[in-house]
C-alpha positions in Angstrom: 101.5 81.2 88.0 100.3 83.9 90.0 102.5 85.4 92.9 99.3 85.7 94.6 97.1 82.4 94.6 95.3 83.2 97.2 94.0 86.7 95.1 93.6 84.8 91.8 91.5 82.0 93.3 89.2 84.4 94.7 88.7 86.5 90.9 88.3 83.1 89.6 85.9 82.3 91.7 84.0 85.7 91.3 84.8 85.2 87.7 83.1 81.6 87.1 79.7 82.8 89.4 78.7 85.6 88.6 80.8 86.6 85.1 82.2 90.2 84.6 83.2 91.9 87.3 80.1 94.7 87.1 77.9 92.0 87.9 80.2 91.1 90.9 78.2 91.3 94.8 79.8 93.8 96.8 80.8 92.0 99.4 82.6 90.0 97.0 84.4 92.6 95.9 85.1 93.4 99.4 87.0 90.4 99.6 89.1 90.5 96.7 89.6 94.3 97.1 91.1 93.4 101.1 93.3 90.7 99.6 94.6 93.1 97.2 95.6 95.2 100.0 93.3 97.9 98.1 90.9 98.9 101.0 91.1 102.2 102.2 92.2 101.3 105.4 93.4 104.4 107.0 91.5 104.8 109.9 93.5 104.2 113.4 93.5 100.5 113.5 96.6 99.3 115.5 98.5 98.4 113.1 98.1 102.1 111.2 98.7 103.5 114.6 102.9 102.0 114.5 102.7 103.3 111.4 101.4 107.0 112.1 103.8 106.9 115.2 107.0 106.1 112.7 105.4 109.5 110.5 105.4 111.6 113.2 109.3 110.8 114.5 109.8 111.9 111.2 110.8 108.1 109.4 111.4 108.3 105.5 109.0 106.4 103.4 111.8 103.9 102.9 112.7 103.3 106.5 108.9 102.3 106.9 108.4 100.3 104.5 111.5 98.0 105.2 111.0 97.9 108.6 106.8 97.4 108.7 106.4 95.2 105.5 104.0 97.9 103.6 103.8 99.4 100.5 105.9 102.5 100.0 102.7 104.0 97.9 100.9 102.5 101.2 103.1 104.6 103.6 102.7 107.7 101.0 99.0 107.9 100.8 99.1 107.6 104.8 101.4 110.5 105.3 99.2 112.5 102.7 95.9 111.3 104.7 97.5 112.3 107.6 98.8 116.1 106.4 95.5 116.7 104.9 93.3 115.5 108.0 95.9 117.9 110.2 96.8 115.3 111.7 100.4 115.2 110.8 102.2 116.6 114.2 105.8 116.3 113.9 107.3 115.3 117.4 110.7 114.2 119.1 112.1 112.2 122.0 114.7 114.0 123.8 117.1 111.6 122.6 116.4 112.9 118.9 116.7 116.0 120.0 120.2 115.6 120.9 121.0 114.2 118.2 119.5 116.9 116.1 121.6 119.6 117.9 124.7 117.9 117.5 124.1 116.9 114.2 123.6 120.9 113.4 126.2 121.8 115.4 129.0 119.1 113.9 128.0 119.7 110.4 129.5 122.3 107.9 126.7 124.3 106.5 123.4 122.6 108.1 120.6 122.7 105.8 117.9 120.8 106.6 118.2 118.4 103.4 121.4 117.4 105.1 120.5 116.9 108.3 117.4 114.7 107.0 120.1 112.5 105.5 122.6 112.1 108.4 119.8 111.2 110.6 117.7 109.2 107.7 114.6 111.0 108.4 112.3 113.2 106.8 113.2 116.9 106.1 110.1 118.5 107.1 110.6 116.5 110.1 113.9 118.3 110.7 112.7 121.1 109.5 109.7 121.5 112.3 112.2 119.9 115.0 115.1 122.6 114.2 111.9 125.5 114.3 111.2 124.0 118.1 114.8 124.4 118.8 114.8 127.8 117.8 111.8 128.6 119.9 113.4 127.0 122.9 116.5 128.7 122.5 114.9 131.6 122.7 113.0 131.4 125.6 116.1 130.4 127.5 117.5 133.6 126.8 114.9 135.7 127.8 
């Protein structure tokens, strides 16, 4: 049996009307293509928008996934949507901040492969966040 009766009923269906699937309508296609989860769904519907927000903080693939019930390929194809569109702007609470300094400063060696790990985010995250930190440090001092 299929772990998805749902999809299967639906091919059937499409299977037994109108035979293979190049004769298939398009909006039945539609259908079975959205229960697949295979629409290109990217645009900034609400739910995408949790997920964008998560991508921005910097969240691993992983940590996504788990928390938000999507595919990891899903969550990748969002983040590469995202980085190509330029719309991929890294950001940070202050609380992260924080946690990035002392993270830096309580760690032997800091790269930013390391730091990613500790804090179980993304190392271009850290990367862009530890650039800002820089910049900010900076300025103080002039």
């Amino acid at each position: 049996m299929a772990s998805n009766s749902k999809l299967m009923g639906l091919i059937n269906d499409a299977e037994d009307n109108y035979g293979k699937p190049s004769n298939w309508p398009e909006k039945v296609t539609e259908k079975i293509n959205a229960e697949a989860n295979r629409i290109n769904d990217y645009e900034h519907t609400p739910a995408n928008e949790v997920l964008r927000h998560l991508i921005c903080h910097g969240y691993t693939n992983t940590q996504i996934t788990l928390d938000e019930q999507r595919s990891s390929g899903y969550i990748q194809s969002l983040r590469k949507q995202m980085k190509n569109n330029g719309e991929l702007h890294f950001q940070a609470t202050p609380d992260e901040l924080t946690q990035l300094k002392y993270n830096v400063k309580h760690m032997n060696r800091p790269n930013n492969q390391g730091v990613a790990s500790v804090m179980g985010r993304d190392k271009d995250w850290v990367r862009c966040m530890r650039e800002k930190l820089r910049e900010a440090a900076n300025e103080e001092r002039r």
